[in-house]
C-alpha positions as CSV (number, residue, x, y, z in Angstrom):
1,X,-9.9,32.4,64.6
2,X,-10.6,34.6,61.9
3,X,-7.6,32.5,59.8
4,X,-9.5,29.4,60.3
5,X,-13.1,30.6,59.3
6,X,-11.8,31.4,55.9
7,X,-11.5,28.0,54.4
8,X,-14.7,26.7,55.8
9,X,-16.6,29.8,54.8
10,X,-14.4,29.5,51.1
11,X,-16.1,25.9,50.9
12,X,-19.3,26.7,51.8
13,X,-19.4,29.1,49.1
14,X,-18.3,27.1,46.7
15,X,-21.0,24.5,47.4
16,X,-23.9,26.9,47.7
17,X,-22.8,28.4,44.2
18,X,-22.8,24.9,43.1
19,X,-26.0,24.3,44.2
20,X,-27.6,27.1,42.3
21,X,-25.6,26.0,39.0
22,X,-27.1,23.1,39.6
23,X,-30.8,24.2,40.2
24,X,-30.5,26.9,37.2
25,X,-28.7,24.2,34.7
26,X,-31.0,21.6,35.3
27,X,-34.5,22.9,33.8
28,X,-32.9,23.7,30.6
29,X,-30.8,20.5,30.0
30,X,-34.0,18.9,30.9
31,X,-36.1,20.8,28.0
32,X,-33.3,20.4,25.6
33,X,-33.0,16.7,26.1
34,X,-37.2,16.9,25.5
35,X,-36.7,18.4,22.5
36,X,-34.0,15.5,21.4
37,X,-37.0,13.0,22.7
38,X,-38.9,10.6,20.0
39,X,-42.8,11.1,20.5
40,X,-44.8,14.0,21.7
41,X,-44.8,13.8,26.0
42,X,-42.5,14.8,28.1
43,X,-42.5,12.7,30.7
44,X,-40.0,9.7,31.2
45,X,-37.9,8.0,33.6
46,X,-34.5,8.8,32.9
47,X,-33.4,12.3,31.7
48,X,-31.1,10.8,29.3
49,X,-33.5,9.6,26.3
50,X,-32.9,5.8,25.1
51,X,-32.8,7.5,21.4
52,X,-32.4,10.7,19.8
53,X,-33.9,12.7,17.1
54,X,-34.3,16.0,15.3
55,X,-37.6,15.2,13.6
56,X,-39.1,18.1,16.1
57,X,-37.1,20.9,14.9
58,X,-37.9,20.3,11.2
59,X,-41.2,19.7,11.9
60,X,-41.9,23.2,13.6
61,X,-41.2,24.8,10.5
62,X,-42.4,22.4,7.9
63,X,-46.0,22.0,9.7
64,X,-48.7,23.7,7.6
65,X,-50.8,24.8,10.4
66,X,-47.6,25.9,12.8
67,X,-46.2,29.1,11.4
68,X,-43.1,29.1,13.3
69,X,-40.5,30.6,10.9
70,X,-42.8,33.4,10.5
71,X,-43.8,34.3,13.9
72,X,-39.8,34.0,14.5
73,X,-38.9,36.4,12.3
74,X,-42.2,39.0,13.6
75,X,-40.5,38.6,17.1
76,X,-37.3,39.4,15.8
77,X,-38.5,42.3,14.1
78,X,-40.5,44.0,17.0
79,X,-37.7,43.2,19.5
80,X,-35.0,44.6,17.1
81,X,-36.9,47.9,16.6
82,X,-38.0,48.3,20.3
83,X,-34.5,48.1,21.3
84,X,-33.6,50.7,18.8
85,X,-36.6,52.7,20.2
86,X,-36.0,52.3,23.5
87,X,-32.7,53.0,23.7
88,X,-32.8,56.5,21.8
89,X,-36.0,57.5,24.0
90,X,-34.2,56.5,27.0
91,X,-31.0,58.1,26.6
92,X,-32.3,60.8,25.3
93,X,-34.8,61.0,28.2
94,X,-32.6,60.4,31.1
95,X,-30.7,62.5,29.7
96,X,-31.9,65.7,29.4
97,X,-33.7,64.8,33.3
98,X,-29.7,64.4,34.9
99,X,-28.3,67.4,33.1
100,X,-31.2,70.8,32.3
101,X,-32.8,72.4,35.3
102,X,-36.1,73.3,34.3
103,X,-39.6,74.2,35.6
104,X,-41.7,70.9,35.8
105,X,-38.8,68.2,36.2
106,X,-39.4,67.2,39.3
107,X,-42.9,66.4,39.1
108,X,-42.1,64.7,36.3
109,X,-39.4,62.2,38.2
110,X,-42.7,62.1,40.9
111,X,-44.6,61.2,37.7
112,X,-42.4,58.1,36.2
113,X,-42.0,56.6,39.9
114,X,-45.2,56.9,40.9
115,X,-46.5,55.2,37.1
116,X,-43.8,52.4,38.1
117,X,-45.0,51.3,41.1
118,X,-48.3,50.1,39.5
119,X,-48.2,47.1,37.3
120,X,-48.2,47.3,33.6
121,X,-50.8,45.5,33.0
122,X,-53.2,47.4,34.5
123,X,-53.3,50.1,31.3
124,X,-53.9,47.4,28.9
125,X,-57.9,47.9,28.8
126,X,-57.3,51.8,28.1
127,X,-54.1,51.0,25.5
128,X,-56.1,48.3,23.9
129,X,-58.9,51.0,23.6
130,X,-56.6,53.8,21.6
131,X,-55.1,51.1,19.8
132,X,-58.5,50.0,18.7
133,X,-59.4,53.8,17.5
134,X,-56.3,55.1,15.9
135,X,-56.5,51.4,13.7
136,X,-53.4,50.2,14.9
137,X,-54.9,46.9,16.7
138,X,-53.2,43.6,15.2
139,X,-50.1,45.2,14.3
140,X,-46.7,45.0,15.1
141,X,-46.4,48.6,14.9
142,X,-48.4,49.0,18.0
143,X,-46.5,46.7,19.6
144,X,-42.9,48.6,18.7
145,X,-44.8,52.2,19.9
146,X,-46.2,50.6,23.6
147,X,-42.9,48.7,24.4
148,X,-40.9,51.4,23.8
149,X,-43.2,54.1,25.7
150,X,-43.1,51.6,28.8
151,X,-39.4,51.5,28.4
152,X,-39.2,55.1,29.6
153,X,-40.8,54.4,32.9
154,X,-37.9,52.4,33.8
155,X,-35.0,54.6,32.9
156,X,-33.8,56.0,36.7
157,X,-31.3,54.1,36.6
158,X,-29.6,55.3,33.2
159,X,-30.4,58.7,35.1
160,X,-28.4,57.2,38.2
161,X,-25.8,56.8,35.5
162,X,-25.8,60.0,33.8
163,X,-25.6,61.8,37.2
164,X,-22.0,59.9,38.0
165,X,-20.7,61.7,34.7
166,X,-18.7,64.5,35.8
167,X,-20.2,68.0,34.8
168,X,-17.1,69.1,34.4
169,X,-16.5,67.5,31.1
170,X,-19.6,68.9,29.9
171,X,-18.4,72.8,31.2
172,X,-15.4,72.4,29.4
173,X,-16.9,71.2,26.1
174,X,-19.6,74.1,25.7
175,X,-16.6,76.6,26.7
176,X,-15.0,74.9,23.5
177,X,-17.8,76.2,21.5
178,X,-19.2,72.4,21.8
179,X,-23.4,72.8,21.8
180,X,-25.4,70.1,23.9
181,X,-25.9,67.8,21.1
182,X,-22.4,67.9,20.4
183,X,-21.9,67.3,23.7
184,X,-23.7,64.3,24.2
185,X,-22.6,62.7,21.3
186,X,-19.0,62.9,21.6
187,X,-18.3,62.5,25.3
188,X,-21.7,61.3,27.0
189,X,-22.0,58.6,24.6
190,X,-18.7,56.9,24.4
191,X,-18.8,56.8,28.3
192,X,-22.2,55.2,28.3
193,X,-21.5,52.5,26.7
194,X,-22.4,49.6,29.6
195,X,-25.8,51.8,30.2
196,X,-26.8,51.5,26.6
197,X,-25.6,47.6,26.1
198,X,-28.1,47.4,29.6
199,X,-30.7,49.1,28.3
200,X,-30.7,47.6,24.8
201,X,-30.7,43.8,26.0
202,X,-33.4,44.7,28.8
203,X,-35.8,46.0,26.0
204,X,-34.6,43.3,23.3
205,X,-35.5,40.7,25.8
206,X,-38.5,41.8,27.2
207,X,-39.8,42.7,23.9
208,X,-38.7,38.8,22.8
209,X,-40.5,37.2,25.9
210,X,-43.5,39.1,26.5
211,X,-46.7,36.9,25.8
212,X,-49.6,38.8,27.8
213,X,-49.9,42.1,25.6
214,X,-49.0,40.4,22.2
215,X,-52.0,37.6,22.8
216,X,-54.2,41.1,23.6
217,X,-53.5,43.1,20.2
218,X,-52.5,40.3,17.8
219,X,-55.2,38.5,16.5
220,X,-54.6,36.8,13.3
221,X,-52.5,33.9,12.9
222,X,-50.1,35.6,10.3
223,X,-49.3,38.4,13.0
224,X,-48.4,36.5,16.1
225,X,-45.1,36.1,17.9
226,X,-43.7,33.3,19.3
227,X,-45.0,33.3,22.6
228,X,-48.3,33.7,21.7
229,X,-47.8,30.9,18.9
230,X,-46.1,28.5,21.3
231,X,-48.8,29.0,23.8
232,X,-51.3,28.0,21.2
233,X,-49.3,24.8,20.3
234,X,-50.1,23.3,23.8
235,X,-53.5,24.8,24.3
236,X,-55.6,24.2,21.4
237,X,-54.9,20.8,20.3
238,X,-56.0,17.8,22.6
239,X,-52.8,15.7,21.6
240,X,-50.7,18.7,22.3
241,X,-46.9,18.4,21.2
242,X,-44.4,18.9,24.2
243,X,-41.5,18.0,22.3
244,X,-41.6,19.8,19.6
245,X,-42.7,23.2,22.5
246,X,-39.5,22.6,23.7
247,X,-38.0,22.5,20.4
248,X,-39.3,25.3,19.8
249,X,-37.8,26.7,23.5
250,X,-34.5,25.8,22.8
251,X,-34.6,28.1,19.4
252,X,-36.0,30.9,21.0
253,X,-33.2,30.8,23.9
254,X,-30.5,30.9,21.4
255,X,-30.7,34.8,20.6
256,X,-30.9,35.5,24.4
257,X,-28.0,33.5,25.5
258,X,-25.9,34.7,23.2
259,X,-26.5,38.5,23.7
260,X,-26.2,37.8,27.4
261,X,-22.7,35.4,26.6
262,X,-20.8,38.5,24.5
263,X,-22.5,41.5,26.7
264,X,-22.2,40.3,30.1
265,X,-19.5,42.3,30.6
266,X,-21.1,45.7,30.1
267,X,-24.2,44.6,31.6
268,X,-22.7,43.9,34.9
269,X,-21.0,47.6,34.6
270,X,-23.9,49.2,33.8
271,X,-25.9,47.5,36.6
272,X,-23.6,48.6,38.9
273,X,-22.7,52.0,37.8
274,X,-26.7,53.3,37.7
275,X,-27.1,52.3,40.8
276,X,-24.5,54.0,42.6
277,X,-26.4,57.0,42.3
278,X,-30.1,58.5,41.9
């Protein structure tokens, strides 16, 4: 009986995966295609167009009043140095949490899970406030400093990670005269690499896609990112361009599905190795 279950259960997992290819595929051939689409609506009848163009994607960087080159490269630059940030404070953090025993750590795990259980967005009045009197509102520096910060309250599970690291290895270094810097260079490291890829596309992307805090502390035109710009492009002009929004989409997918296409595989390892363990 069992024997004879396995083919029909084989196929019905093959169609339900098919099912959700289909599904997740869809909405973005659907905006690409858009993007390929003369004139400046989405809708129409067939999701093949009759005729294709690429006057969009030249036109969102040769528009006077649609700074999108610019507000590309400011979300390329906060995204690349909050993934730098993040990583070394969480690694760093997590760190020294799995391996020192000291007076305090404990409350401080209490600390960081209690903080995560309450939306983020809560804080942004008080944030917005500091940011406001240490002069660091409109800038992409405050940006870099809260995303990385936030990053820390979500590192159990490069802790998770840490703690499947034999000690062992780290015994036998400091008997070898290794310190613990030492220590976590040469052998913590080069074992964590999946944790790090993880925790370096998590902040990358969230960094990239974030639109709610960046449309709080960025307000001149010259400073914005491209969700906040892209938001704009729909809601301030009457005869709003959708094609040319999902022009600009498709460009800012590109850096996202390519990190995820050449990192999968040590993103799947480190999703599964920190959480084998707390």
């Amino acid at each position: 009986m069992k024997t004879r279950n396995n083919p029909l259960r084989l196929a019905l997992s093959y169609v339900l995966l098919l099912i959700i290819a289909v599904v997740s595929i869809y909405p973005v051939l659907w905006i690409f295609l858009s993007s390929l689409r003369p004139g400046a609506a989405l809708f129409s009848e067939r999701l093949w167009p009759e005729a294709f163009t690429l006057t969009h994607y030249g036109e969102l960087f040769n528009n006077p009043s649609f700074m999108y080159g610019r507000w590309y490269m400011n979300t390329l630059k906060i995204a690349f140095f909050t993934m730098i940030f993040s990583t070394l404070m969480v690694t760093l953090g997590m760190y020294a949490l799995s391996r020192f025993r000291f007076r305090g750590r404990k409350t401080i795990l209490s600390t960081m899970l209690i903080l995560g259980m309450f939306p983020s967005f809560m804080s942004m009045i008080a944030i917005y406030i500091i940011l406001l009197q240490i002069k660091l509102l409109d800038t992409h520096t405050a940006l870099i400093l809260v995303y990385s910060s936030g990053a820390v309250l979500g590192g159990f599970i490069v802790k998770g990670f840490f703690d499947t690291i034999p000690r062992s290895l780290d015994e036998a270094a400091r008997m070898d005269g290794a310190s613990h810097l030492r220590v976590f260079t040469s052998i913590i490291l080069p074992l964590s690499k999946p944790m790090l890829t993880y925790v370096a596309l998590t902040s990358f992307t969230g960094a990239w896609m974030d639109f709610i805090f960046a449309r709080l502390v960025l307000r001149t035109k010259e400073n914005w990112t491209l969700a906040v710009g892209m938001w704009d492009l729909v809601n301030r002009y009457q005869d709003s361009n959708f094609t040319m929004f999902a022009a600009g989409a498709v460009l800012i997918a590109i850096p996202i599905t390519l990190l995820f296409v050449f990192l999968q595989r040590f993103l799947v390892q480190g999703l599964t190795a920190g959480a084998s363990k707390g």
